[in-house]
C-alpha positions in Angstrom: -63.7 41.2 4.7 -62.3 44.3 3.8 -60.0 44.3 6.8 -58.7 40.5 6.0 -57.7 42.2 2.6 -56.3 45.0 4.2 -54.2 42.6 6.3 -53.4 40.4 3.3 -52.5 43.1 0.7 -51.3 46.3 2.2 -53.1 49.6 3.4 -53.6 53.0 1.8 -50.6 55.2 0.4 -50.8 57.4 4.4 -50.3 54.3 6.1 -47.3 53.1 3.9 -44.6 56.0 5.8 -41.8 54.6 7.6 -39.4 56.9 9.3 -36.6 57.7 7.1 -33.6 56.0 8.0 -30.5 57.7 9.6 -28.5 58.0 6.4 -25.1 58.4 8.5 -26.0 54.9 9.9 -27.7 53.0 7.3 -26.9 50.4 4.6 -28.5 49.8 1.2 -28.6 46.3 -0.3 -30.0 44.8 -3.6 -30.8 41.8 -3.1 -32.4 39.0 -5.2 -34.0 35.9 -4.3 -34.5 32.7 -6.4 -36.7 29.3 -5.8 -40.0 29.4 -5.5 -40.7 32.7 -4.6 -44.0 34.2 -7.4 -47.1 33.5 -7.2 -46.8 32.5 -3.6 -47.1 36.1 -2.1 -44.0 36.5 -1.6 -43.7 40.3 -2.6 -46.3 41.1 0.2 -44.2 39.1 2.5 -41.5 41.0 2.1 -43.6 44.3 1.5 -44.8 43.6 5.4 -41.9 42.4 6.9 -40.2 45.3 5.9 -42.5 48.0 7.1 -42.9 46.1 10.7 -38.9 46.4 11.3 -38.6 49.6 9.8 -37.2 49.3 6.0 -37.6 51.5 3.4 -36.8 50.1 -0.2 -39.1 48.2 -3.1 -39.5 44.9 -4.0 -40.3 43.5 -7.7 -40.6 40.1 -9.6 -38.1 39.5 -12.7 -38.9 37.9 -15.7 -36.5 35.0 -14.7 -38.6 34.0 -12.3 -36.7 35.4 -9.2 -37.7 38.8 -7.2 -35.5 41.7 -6.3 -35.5 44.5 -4.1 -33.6 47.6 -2.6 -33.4 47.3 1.4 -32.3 50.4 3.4 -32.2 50.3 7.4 -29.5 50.2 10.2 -26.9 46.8 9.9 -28.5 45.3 12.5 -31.7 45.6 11.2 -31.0 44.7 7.4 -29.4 41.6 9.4 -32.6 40.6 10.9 -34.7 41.5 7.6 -32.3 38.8 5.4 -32.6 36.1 8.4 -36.9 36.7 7.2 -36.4 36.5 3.8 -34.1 33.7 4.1 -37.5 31.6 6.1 -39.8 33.2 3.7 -43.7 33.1 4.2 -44.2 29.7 4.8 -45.6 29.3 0.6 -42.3 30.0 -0.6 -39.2 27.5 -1.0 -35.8 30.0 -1.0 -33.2 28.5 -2.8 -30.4 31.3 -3.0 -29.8 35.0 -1.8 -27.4 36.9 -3.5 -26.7 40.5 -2.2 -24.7 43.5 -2.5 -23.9 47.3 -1.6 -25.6 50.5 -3.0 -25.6 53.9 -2.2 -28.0 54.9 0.4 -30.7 56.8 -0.7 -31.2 60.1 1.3 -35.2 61.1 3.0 -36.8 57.5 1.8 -39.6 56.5 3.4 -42.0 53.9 2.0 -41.4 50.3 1.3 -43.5 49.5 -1.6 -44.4 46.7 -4.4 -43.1 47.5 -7.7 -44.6 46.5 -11.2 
């Protein structure tokens, strides 16, 4: 069981590292989802799809009912990561994905949930 919840929620803090992202090739995005996206798992969704292709960031529900986060990888990467959120995790309906630039954040390394 405690391996199923492992699975399902995340691991300990050691297991959280990604590889920092080259800075010199990297892109940072905040990007916010809307439609049914809380209370569906969603955050862990996007808390695991990011760690398996590499992205470092957060991710947080709003008060409006939507959730944002900070994504920072390689183009091609942040490419595939949007083409995930946009399917979602199969509990979630997306409606709309609005993005834009930030400043990439230099020696980040963990993808984590936000409260």
């Amino acid at each position: 069981m405690k391996d199923f919840l492992k699975q399902i929620f995340g691991s300990n803090a050691d297991e959280d590292i990604i590889s920092p992202v080259d800075t010199a090739n990297a892109v940072r995005k905040s990007i916010t989802v809307s439609g049914h996206v809380q209370g569906v798992g969603f955050r862990y969704f996007v808390r695991q799809t990011a760690r398996a292709l590499g992205v470092t960031g957060w991710v947080m529900n709003l008060n409006d009912g939507t959730v944002t986060m900070e994504a920072q990888c390689s183009p091609q990467v942040l490419e595939k990561f949007i083409e995930q959120l946009k399917k979602g995790n199969g509990f979630s309906k997306i409606v709309q994905l609005k993005s834009y630039d930030l400043k990439v954040v230099e020696g980040e390394n963990k993808f984590g949930i936000k409260y």
